[in-house]
N, CA, C and O atoms as a CHARMM CRD file, in Angstrom:
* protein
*
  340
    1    1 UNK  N     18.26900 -34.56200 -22.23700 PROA 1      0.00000
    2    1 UNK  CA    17.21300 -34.83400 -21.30100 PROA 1      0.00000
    3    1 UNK  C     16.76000 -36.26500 -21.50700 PROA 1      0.00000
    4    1 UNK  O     17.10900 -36.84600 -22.53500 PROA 1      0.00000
    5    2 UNK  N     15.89100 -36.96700 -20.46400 PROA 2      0.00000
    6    2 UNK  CA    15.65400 -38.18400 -20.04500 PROA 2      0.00000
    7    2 UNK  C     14.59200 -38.54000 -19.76100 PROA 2      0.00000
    8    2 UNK  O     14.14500 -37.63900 -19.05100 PROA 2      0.00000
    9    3 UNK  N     13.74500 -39.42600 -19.87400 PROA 3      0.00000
   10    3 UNK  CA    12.72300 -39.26400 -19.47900 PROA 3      0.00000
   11    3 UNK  C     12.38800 -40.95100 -18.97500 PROA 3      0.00000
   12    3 UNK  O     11.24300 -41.39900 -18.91700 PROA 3      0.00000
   13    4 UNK  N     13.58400 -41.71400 -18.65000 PROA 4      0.00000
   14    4 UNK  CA    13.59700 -42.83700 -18.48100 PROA 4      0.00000
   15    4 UNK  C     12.91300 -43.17100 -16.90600 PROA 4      0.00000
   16    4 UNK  O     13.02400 -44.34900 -16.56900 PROA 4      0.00000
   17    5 UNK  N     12.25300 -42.29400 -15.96500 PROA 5      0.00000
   18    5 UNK  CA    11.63200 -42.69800 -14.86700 PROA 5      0.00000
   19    5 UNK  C     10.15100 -42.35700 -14.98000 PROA 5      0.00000
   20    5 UNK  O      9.85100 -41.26800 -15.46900 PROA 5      0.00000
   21    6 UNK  N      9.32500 -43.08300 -14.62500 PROA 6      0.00000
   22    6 UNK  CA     7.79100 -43.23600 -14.63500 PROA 6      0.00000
   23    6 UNK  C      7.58300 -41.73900 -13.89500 PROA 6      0.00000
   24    6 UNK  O      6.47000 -41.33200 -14.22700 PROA 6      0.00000
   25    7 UNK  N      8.19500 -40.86100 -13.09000 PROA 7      0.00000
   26    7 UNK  CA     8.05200 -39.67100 -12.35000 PROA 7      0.00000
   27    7 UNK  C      8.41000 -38.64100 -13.42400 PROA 7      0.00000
   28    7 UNK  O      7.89000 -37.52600 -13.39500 PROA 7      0.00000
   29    8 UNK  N      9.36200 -39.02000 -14.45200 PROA 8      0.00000
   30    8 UNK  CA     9.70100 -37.92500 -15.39000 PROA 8      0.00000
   31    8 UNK  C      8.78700 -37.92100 -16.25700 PROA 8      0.00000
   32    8 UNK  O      8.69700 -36.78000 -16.70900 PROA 8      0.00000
   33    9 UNK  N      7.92800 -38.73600 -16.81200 PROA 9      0.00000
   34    9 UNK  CA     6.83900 -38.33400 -17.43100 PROA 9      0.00000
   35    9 UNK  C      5.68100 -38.05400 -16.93600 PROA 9      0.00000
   36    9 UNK  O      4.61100 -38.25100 -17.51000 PROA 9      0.00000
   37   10 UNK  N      5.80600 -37.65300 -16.01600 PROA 10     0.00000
   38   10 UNK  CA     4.64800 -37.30100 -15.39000 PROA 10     0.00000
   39   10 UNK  C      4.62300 -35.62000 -15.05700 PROA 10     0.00000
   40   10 UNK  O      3.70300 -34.82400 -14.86800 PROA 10     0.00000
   41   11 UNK  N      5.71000 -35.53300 -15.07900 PROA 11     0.00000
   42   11 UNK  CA     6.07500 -34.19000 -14.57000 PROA 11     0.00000
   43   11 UNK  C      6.35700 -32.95400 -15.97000 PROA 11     0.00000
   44   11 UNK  O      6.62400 -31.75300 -15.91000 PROA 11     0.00000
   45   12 UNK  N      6.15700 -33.88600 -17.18100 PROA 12     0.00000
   46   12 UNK  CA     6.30600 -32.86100 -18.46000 PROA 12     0.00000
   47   12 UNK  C      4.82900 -32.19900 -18.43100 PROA 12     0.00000
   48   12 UNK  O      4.90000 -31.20700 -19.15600 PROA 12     0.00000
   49   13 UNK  N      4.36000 -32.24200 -18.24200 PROA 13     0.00000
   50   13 UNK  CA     2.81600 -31.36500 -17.91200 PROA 13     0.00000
   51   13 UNK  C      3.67900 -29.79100 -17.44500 PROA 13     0.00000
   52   13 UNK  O      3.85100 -28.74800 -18.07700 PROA 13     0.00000
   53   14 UNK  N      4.04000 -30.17100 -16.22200 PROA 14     0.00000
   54   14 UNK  CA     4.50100 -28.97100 -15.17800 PROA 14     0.00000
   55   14 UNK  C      5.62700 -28.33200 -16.48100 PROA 14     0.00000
   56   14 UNK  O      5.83800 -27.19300 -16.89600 PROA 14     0.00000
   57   15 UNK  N      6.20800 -29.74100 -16.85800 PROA 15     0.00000
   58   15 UNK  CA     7.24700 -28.65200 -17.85700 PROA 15     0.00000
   59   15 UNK  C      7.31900 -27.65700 -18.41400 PROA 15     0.00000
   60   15 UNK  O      8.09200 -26.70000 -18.38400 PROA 15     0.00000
   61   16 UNK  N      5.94600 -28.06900 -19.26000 PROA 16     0.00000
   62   16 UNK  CA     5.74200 -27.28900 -20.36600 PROA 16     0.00000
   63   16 UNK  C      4.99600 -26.90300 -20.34200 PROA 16     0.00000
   64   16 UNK  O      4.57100 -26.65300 -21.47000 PROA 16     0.00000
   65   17 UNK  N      4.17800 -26.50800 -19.30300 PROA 17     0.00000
   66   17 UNK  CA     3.09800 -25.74500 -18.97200 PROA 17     0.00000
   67   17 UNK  C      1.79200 -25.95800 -19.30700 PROA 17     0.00000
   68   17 UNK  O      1.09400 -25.04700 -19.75200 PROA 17     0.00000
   69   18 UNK  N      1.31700 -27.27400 -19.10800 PROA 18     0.00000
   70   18 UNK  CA     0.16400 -27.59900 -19.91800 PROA 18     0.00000
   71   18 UNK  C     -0.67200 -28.53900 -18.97300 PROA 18     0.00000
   72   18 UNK  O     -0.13700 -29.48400 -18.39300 PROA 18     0.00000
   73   19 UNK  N     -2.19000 -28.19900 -18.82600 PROA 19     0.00000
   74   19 UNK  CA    -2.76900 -28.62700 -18.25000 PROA 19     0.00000
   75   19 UNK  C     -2.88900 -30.59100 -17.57400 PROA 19     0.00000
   76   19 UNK  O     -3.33600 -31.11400 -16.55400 PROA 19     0.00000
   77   20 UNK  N     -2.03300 -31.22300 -19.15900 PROA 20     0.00000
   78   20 UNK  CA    -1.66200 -33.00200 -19.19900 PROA 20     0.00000
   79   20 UNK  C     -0.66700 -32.80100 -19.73200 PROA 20     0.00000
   80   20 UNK  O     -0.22600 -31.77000 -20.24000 PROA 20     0.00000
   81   21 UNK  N     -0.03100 -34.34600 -19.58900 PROA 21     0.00000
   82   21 UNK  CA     0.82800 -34.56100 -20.66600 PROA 21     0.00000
   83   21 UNK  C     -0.07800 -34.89100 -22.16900 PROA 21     0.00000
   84   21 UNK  O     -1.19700 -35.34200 -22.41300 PROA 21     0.00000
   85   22 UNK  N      0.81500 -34.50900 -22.80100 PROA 22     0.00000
   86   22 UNK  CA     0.69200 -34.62800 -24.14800 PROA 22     0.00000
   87   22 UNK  C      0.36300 -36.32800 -24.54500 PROA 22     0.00000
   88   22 UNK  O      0.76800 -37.20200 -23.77800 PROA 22     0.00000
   89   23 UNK  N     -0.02600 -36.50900 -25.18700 PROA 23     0.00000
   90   23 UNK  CA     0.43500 -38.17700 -25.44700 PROA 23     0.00000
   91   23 UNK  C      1.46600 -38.08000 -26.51400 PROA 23     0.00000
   92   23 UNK  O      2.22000 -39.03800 -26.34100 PROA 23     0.00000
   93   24 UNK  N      1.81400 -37.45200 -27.42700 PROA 24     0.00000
   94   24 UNK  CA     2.81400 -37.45300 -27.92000 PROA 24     0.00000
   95   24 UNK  C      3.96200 -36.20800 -27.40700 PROA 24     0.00000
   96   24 UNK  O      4.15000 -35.18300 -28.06200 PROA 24     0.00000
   97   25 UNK  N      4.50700 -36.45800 -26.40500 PROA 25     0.00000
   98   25 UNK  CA     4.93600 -35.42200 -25.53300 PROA 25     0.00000
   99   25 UNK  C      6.47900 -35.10900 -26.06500 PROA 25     0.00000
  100   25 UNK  O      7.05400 -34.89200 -24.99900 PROA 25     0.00000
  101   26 UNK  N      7.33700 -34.98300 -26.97000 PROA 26     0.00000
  102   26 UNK  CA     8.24900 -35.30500 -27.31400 PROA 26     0.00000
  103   26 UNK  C      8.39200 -33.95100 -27.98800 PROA 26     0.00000
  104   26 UNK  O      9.10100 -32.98600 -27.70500 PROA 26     0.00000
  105   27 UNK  N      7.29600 -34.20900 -29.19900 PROA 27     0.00000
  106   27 UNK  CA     7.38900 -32.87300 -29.58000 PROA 27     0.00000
  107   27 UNK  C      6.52500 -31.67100 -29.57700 PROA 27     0.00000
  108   27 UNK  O      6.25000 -30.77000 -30.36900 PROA 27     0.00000
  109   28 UNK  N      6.11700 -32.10900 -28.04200 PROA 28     0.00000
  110   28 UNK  CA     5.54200 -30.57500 -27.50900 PROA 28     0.00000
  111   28 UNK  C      6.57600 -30.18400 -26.40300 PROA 28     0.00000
  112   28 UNK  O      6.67300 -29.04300 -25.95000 PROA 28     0.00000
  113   29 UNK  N      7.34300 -31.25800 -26.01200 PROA 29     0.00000
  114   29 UNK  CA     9.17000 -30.44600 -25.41600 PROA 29     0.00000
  115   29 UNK  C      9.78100 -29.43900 -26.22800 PROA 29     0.00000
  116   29 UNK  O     10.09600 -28.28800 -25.92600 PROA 29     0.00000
  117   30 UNK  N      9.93700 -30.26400 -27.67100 PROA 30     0.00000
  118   30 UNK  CA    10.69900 -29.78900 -28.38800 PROA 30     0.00000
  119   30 UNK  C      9.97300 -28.22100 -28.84100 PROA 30     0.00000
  120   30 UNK  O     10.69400 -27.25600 -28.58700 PROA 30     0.00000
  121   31 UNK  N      9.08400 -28.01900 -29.26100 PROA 31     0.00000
  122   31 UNK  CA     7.65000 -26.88600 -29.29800 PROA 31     0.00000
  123   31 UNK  C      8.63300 -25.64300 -27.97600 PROA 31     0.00000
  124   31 UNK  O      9.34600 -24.65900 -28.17500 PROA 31     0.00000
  125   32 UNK  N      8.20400 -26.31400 -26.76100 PROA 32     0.00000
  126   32 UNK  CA     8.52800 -25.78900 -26.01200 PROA 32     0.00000
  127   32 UNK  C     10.06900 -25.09900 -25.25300 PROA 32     0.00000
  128   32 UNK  O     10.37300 -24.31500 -24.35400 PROA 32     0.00000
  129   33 UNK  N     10.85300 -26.11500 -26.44800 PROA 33     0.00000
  130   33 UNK  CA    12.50000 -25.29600 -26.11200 PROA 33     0.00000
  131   33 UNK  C     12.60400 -24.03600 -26.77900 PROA 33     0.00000
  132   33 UNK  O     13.22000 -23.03800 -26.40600 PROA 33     0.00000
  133   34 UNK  N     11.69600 -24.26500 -28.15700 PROA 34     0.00000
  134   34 UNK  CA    11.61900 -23.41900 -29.41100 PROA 34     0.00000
  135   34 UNK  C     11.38700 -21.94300 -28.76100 PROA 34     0.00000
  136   34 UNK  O     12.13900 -20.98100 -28.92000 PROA 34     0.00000
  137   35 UNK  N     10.22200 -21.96900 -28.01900 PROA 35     0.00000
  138   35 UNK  CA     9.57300 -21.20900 -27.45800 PROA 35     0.00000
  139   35 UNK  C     10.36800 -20.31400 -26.45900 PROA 35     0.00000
  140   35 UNK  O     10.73800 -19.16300 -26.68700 PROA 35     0.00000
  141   36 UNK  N     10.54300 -20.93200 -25.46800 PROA 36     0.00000
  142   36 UNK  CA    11.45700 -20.36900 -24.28100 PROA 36     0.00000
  143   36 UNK  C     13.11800 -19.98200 -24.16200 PROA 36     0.00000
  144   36 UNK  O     13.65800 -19.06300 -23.54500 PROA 36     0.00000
  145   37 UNK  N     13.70400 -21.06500 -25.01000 PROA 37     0.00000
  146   37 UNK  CA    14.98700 -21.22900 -24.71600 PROA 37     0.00000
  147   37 UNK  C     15.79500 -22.66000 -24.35600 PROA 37     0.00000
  148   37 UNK  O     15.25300 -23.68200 -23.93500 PROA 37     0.00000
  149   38 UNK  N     17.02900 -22.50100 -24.59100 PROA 38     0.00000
  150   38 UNK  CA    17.16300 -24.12200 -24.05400 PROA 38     0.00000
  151   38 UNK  C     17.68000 -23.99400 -22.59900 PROA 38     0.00000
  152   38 UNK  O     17.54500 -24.89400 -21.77100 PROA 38     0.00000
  153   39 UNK  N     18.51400 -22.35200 -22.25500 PROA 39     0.00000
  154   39 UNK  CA    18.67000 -22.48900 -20.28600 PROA 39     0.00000
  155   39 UNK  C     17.58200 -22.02900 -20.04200 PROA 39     0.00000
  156   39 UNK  O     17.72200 -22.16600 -18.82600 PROA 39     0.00000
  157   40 UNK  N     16.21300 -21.42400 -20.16400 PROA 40     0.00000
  158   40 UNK  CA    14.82800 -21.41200 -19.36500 PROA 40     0.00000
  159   40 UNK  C     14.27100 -22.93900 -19.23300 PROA 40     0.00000
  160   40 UNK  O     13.74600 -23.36900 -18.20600 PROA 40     0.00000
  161   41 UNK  N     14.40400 -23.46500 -20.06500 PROA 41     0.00000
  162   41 UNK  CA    13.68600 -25.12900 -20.13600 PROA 41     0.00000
  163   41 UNK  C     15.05600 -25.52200 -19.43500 PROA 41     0.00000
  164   41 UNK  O     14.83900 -25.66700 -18.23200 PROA 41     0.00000
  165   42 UNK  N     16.22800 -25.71900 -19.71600 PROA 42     0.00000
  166   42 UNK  CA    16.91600 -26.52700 -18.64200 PROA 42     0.00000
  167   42 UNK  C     16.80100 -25.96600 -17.08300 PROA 42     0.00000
  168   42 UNK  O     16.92200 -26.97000 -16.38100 PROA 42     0.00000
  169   43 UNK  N     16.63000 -24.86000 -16.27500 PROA 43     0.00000
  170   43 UNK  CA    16.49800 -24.11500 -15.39100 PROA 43     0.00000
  171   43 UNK  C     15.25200 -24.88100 -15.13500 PROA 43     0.00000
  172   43 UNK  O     15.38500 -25.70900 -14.23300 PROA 43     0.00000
  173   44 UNK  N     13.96700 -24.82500 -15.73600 PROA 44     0.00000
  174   44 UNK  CA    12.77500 -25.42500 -15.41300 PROA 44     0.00000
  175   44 UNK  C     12.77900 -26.97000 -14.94900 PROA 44     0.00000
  176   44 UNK  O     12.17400 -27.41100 -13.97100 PROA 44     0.00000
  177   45 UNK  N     13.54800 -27.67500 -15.81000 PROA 45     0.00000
  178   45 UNK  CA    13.42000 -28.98900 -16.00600 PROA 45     0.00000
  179   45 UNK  C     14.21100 -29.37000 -14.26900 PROA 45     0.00000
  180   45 UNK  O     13.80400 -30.21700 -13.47300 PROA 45     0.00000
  181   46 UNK  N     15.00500 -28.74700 -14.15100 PROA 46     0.00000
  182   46 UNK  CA    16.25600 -29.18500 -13.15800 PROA 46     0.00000
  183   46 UNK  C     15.42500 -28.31000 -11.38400 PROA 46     0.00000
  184   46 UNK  O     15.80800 -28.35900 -10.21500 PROA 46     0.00000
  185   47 UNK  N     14.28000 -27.65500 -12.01300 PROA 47     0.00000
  186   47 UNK  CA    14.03500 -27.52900 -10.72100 PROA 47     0.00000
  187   47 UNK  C     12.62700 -28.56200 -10.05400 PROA 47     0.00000
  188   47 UNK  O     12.15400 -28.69000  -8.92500 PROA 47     0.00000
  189   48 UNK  N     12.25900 -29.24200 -11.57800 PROA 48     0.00000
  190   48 UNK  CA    11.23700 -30.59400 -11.45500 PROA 48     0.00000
  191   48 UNK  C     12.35600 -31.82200 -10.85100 PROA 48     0.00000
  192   48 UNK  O     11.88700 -32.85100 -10.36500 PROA 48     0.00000
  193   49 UNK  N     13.15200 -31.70900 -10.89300 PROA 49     0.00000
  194   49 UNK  CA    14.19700 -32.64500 -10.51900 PROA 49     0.00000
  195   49 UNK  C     14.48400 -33.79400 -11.66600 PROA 49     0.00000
  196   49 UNK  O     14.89300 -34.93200 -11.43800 PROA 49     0.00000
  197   50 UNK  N     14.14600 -33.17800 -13.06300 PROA 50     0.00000
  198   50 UNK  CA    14.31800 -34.21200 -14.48300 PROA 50     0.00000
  199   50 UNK  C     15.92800 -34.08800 -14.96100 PROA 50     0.00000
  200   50 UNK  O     16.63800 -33.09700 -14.78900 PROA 50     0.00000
  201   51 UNK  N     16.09900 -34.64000 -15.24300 PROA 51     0.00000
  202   51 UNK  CA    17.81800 -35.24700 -15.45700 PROA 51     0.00000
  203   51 UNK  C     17.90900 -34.42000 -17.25300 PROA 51     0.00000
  204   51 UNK  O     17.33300 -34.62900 -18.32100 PROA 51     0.00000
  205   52 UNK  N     18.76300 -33.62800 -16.85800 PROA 52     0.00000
  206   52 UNK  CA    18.74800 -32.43600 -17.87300 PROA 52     0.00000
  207   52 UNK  C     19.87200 -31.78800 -17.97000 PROA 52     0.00000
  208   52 UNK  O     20.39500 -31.22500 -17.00900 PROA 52     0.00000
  209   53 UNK  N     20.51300 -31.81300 -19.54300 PROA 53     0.00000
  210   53 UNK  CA    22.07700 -31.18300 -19.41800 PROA 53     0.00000
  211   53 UNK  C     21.76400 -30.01800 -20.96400 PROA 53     0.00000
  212   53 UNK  O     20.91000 -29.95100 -21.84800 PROA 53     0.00000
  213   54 UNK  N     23.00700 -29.26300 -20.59000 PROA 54     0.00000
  214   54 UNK  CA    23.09300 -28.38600 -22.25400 PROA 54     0.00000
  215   54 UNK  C     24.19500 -28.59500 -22.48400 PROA 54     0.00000
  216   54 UNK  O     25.15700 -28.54800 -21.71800 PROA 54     0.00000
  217   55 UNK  N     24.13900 -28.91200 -23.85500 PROA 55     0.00000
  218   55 UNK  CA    25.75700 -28.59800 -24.66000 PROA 55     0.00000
  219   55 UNK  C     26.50300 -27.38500 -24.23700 PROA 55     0.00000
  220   55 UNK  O     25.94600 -26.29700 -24.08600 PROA 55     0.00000
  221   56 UNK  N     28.01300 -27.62600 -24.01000 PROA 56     0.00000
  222   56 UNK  CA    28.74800 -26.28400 -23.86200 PROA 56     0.00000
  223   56 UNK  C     28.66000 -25.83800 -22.39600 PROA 56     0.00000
  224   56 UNK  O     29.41300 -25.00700 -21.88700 PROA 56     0.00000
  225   57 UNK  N     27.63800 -26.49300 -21.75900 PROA 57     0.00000
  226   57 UNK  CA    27.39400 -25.98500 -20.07100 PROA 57     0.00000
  227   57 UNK  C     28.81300 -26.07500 -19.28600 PROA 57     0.00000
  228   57 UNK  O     29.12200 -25.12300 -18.56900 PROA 57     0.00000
  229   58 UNK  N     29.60700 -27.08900 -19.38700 PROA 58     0.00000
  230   58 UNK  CA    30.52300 -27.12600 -19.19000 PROA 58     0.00000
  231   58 UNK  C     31.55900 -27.70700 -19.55800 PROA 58     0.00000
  232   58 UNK  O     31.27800 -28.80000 -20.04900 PROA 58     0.00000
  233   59 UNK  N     33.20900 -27.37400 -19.55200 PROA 59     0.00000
  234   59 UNK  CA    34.04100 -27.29800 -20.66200 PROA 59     0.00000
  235   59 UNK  C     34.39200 -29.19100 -20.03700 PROA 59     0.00000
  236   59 UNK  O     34.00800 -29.83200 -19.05800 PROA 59     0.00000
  237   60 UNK  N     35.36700 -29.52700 -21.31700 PROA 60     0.00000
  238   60 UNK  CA    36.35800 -30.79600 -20.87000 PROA 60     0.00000
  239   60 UNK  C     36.72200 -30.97000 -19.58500 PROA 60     0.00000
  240   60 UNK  O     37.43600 -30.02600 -19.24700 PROA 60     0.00000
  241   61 UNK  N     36.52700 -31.89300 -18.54800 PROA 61     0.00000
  242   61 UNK  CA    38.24800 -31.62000 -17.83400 PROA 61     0.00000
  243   61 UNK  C     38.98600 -32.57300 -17.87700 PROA 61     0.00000
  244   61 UNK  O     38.84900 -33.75700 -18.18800 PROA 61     0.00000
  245   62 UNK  N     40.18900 -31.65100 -17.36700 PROA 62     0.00000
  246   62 UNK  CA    42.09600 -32.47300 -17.72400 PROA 62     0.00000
  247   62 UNK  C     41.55000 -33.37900 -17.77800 PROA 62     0.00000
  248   62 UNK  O     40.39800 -33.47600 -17.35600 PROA 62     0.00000
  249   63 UNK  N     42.23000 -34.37700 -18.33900 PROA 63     0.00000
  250   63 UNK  CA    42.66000 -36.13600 -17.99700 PROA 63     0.00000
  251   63 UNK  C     43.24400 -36.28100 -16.64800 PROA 63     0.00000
  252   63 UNK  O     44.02400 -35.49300 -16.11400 PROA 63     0.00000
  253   64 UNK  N     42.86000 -37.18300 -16.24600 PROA 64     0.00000
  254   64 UNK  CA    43.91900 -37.37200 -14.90400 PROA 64     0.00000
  255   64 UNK  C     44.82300 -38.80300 -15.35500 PROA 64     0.00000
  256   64 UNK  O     44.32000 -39.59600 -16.15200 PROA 64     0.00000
  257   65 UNK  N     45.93400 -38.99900 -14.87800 PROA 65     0.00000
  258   65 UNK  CA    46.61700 -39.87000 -15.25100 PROA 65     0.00000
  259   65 UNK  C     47.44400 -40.06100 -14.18200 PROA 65     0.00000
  260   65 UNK  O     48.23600 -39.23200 -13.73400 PROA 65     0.00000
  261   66 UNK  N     47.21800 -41.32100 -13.72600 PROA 66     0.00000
  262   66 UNK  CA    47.87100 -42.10700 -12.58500 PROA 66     0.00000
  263   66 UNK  C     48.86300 -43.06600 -12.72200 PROA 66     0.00000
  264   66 UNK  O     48.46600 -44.07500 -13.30400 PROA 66     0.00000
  265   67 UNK  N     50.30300 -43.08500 -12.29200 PROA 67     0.00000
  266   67 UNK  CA    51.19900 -44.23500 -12.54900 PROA 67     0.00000
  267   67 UNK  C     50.84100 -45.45600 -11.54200 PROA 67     0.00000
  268   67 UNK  O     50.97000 -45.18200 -10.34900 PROA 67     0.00000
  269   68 UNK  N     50.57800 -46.25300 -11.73800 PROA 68     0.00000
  270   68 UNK  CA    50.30600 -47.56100 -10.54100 PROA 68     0.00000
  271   68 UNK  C     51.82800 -48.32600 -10.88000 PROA 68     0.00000
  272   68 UNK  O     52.25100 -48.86100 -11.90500 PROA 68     0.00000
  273   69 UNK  N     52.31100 -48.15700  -9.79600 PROA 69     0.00000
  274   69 UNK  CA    53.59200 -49.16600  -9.19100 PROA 69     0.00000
  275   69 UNK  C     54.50900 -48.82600 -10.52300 PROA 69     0.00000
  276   69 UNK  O     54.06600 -48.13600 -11.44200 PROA 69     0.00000
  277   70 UNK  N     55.69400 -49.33000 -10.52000 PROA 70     0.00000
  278   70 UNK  CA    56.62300 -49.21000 -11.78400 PROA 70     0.00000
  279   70 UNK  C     56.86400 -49.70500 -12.62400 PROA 70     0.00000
  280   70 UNK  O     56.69100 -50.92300 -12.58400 PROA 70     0.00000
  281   71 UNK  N     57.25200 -49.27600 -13.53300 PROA 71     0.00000
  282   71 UNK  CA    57.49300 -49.80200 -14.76700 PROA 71     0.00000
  283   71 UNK  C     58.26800 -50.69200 -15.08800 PROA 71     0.00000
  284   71 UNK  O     59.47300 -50.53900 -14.89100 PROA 71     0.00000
  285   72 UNK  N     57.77800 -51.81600 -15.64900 PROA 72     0.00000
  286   72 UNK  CA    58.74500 -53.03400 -15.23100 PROA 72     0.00000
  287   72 UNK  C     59.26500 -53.38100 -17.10100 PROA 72     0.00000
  288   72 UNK  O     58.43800 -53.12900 -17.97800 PROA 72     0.00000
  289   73 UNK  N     60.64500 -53.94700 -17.47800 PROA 73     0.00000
  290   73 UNK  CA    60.14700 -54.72100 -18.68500 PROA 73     0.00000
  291   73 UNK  C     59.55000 -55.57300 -18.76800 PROA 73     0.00000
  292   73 UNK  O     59.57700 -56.36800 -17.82900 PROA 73     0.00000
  293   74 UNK  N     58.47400 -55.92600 -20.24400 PROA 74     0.00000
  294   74 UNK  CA    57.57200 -56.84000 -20.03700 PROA 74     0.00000
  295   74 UNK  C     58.82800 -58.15100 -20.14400 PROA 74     0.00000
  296   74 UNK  O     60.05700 -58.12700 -20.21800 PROA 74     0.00000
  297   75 UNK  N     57.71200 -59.34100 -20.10400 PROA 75     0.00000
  298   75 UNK  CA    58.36600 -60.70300 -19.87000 PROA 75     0.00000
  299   75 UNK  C     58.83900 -61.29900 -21.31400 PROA 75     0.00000
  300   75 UNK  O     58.35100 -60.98200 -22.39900 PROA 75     0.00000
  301   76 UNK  N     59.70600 -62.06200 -21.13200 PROA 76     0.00000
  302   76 UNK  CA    60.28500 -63.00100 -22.52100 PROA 76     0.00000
  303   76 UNK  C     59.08500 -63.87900 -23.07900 PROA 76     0.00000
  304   76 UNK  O     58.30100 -64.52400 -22.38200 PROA 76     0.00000
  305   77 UNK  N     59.08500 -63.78000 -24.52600 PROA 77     0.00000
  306   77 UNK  CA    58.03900 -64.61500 -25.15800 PROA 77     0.00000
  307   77 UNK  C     58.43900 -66.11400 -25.56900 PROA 77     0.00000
  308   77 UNK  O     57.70400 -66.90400 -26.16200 PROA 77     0.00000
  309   78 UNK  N     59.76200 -66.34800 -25.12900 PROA 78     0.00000
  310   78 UNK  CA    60.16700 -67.62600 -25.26800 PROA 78     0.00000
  311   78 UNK  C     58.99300 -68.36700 -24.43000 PROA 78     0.00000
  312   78 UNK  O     58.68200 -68.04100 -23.28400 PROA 78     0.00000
  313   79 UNK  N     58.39600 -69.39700 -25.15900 PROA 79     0.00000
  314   79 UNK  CA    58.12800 -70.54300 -24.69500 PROA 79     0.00000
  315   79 UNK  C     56.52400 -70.72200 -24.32500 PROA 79     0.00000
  316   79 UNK  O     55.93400 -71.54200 -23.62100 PROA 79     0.00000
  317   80 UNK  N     55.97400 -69.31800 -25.30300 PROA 80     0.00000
  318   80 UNK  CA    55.36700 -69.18900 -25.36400 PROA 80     0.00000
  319   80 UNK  C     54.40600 -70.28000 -26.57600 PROA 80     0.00000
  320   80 UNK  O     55.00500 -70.94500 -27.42100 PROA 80     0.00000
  321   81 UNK  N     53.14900 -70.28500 -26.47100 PROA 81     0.00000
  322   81 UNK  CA    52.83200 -71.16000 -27.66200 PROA 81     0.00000
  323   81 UNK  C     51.20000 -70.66500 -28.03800 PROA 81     0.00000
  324   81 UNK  O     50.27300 -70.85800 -27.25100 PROA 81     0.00000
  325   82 UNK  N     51.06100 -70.10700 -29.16000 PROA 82     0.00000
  326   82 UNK  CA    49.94300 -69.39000 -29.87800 PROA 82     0.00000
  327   82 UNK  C     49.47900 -70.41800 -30.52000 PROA 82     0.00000
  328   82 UNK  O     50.38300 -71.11800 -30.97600 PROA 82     0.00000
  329   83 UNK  N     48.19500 -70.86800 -30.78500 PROA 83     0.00000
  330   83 UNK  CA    47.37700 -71.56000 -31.53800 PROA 83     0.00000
  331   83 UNK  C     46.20000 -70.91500 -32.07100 PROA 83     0.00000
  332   83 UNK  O     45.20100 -70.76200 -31.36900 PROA 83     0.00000
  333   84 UNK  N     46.26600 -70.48400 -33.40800 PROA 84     0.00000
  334   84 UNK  CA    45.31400 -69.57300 -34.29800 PROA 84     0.00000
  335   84 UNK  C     44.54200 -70.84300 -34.65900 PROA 84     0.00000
  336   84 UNK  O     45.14500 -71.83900 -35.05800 PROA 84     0.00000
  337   85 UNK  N     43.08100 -70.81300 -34.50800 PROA 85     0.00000
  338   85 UNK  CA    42.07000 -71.74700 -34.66800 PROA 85     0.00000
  339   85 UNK  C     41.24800 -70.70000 -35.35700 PROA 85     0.00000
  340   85 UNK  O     40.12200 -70.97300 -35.77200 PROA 85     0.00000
């Protein structure tokens, strides 16, 4: 969770059920996952519209892997000239 928009802290009141925000509101979230759960607080959080994920919610996916154009050999290093400074 995030709380990087001036609207997301405003809205931990509604979060967590409390008349204000907290001024130290961090760990009256944390209070409050304890309490409920972490999918009741993510379910809650995501219907305030606060940017909110759980571990495990969802798995890897594949890699995707794209060939762009073909495979060429690379070029001759003749004549090349390296200067280590």
């Amino acid at each position: 969770m995030t709380l990087a928009r001036p609207d997301d802290v405003d809205a931990v009141a509604a979060l967590i059920e409390s008349e204000e925000v907290p001024r130290d509101y961090w760990p009256a979230i944390e209070q409050y996952v304890r309490q409920r759960g972490v999918v009741a607080f993510a379910g809650r959080a995501r219907l305030l519209g606060l940017p909110v994920g759980v571990l495990g919610e969802t798995g890897a996916a594949a890699p995707v892997v794209r060939q762009i154009g073909a495979r060429v050999p690379p070029p001759p290093l003749t004549g090349l000239f390296v200067a280590d400074l």
